[in-house]
N, CA and C atoms as an extended XYZ file, in Angstrom:
201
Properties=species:S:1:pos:R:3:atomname:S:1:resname:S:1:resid:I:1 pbc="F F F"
N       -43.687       -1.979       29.035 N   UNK     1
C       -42.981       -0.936       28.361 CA  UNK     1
C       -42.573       -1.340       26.948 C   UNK     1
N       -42.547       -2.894       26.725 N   UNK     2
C       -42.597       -3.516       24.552 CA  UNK     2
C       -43.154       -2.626       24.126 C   UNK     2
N       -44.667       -2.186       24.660 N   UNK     3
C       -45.724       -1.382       23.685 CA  UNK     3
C       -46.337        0.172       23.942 C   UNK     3
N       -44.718        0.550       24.562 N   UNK     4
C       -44.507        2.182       25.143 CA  UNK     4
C       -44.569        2.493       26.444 C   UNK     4
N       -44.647        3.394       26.376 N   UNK     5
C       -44.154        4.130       27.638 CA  UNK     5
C       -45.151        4.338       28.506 C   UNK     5
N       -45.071        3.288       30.221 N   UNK     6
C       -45.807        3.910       30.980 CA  UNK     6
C       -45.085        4.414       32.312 C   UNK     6
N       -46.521        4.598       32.794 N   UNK     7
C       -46.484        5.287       34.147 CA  UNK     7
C       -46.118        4.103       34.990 C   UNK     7
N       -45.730        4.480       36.431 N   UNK     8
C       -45.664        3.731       37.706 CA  UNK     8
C       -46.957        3.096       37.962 C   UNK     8
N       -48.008        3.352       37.799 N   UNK     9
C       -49.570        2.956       38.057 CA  UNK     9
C       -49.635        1.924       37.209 C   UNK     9
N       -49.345        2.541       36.139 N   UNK    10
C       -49.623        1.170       34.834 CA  UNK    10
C       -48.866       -0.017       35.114 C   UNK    10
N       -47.443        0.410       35.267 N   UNK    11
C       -46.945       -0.762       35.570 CA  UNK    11
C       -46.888       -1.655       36.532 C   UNK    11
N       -47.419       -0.582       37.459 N   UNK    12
C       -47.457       -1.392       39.369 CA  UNK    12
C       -48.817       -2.087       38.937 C   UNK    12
N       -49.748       -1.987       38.164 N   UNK    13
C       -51.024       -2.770       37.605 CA  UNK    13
C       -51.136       -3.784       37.121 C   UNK    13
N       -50.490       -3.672       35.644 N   UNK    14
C       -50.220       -4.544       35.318 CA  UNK    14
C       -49.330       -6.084       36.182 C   UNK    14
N       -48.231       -5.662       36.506 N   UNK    15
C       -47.571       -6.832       37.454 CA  UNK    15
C       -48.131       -7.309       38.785 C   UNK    15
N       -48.968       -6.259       39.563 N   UNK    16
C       -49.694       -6.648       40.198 CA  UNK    16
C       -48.684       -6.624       41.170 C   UNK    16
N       -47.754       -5.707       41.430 N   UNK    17
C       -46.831       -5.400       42.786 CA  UNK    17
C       -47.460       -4.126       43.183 C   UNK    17
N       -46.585       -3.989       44.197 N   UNK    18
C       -46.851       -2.727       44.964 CA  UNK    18
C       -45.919       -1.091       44.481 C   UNK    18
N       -46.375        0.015       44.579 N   UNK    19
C       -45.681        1.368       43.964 CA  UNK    19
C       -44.486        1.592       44.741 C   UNK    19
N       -43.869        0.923       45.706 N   UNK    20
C       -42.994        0.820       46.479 CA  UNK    20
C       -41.923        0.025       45.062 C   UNK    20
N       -42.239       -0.973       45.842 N   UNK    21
C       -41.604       -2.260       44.701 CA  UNK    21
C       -41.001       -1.863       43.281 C   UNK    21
N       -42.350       -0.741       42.499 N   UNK    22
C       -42.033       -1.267       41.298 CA  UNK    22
C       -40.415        0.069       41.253 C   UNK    22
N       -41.025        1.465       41.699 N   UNK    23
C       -40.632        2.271       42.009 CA  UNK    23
C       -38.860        2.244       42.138 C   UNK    23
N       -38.655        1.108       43.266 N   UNK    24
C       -36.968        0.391       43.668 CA  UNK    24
C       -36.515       -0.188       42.058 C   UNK    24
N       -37.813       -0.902       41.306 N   UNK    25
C       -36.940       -1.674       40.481 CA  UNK    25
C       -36.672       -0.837       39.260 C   UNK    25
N       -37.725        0.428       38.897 N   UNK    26
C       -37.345        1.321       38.243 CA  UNK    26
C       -36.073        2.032       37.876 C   UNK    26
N       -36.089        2.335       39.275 N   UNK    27
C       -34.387        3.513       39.873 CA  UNK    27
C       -33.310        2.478       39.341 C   UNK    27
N       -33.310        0.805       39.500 N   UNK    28
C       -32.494        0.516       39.222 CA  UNK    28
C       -32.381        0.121       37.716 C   UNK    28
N       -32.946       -0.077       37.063 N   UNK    29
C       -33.331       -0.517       35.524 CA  UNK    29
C       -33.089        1.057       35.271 C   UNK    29
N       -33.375        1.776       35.614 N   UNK    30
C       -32.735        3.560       34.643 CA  UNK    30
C       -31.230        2.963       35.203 C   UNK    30
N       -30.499        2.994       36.111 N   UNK    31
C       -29.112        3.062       36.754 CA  UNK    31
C       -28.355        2.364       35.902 C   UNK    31
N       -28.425        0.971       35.258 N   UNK    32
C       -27.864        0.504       34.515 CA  UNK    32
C       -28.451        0.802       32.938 C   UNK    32
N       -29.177        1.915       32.647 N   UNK    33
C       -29.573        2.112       31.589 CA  UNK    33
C       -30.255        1.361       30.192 C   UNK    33
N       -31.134        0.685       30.965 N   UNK    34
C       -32.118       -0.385       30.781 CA  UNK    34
C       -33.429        0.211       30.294 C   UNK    34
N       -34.077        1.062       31.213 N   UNK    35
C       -35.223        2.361       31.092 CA  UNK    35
C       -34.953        3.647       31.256 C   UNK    35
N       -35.729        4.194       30.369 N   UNK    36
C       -35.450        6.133       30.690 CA  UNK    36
C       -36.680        6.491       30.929 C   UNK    36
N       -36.857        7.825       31.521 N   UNK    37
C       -38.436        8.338       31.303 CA  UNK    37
C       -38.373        9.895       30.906 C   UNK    37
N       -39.781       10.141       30.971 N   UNK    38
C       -39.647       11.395       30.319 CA  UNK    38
C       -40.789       12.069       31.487 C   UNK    38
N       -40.664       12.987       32.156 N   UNK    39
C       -41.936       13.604       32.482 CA  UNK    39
C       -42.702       14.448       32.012 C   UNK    39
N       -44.150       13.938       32.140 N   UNK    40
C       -44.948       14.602       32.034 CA  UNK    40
C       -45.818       15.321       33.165 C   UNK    40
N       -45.739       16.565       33.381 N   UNK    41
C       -45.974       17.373       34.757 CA  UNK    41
C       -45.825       16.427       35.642 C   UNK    41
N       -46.612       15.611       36.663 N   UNK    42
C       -46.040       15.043       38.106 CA  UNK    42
C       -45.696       13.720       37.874 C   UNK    42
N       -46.053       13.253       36.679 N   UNK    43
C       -45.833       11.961       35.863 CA  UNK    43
C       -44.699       11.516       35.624 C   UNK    43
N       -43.947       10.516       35.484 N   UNK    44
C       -42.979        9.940       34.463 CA  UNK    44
C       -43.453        8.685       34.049 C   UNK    44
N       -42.834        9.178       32.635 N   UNK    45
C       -43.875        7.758       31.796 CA  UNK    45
C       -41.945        7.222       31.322 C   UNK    45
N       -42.105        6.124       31.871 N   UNK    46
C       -40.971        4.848       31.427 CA  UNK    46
C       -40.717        4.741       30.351 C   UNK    46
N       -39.465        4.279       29.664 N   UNK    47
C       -39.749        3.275       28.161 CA  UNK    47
C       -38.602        2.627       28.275 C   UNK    47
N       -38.494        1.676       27.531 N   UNK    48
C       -37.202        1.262       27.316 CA  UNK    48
C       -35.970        2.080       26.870 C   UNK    48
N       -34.581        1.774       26.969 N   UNK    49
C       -33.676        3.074       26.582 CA  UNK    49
C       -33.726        2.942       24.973 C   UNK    49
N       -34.023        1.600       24.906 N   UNK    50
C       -33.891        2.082       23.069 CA  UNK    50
C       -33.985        0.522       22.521 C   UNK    50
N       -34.358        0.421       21.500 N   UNK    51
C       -34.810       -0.746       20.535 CA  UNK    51
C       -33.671       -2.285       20.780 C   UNK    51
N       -32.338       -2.025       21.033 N   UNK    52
C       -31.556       -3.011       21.354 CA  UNK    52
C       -32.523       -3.415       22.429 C   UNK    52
N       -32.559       -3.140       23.459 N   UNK    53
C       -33.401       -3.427       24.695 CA  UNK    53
C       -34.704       -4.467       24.595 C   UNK    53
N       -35.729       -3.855       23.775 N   UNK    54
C       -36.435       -4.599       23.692 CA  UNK    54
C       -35.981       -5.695       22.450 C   UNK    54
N       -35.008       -6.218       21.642 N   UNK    55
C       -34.985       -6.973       21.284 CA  UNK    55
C       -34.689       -7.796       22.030 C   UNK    55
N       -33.498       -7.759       23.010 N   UNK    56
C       -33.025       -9.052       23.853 CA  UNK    56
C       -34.375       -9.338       24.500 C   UNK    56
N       -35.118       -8.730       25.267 N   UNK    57
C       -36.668       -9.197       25.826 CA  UNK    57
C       -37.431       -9.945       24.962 C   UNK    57
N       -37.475       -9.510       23.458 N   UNK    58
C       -38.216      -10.547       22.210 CA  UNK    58
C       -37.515      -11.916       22.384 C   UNK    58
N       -36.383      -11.813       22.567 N   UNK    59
C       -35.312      -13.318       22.667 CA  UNK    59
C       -35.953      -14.049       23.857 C   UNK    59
N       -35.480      -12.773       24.648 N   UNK    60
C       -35.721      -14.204       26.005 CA  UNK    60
C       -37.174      -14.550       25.880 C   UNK    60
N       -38.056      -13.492       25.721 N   UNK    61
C       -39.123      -14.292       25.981 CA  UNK    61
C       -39.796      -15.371       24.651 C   UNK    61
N       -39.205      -15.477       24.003 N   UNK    62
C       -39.189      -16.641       22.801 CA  UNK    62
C       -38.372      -18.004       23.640 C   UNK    62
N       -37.495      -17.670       24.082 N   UNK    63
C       -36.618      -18.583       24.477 CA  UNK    63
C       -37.972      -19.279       25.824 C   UNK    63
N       -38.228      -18.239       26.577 N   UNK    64
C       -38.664      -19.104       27.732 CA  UNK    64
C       -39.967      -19.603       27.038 C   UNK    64
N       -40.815      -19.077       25.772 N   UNK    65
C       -41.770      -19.736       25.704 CA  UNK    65
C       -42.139      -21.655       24.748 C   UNK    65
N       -40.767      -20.986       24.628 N   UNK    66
C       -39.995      -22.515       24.045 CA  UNK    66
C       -39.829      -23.525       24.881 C   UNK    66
N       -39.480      -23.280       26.119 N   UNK    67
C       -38.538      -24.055       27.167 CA  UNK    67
C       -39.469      -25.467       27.502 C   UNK    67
């Protein structure tokens, strides 16, 4: 979701979990307002809630590729 907004497919793909899985971790990443989505007819395409968001992710993942 760094490089926009996807679907449940895309993302259950990419990570290589299951639509169950990603689905739980979704609901909770919107709940604390982490991700939003938008639908498109039966779709919802994810994104981050907003640019703060993906900066701390630029951090950490600098940080862990440092480590």
């Amino acid at each position: 979701m760094r490089s926009g907004p996807k679907n449940v497919t895309q993302i259950k793909e990419a990570l290589n979990l299951t639509q169950p899985a990603v689905s739980q971790q979704l609901a909770q990443l919107s709940k604390h307002h982490i991700v939003t989505y938008e639908a498109v007819g039966k779709e919802k395409y994810y994104r981050l809630m907003d640019d703060h968001i993906k900066d701390v992710l630029d951090v950490a993942i600098e940080h862990m590729l440092h480590s």
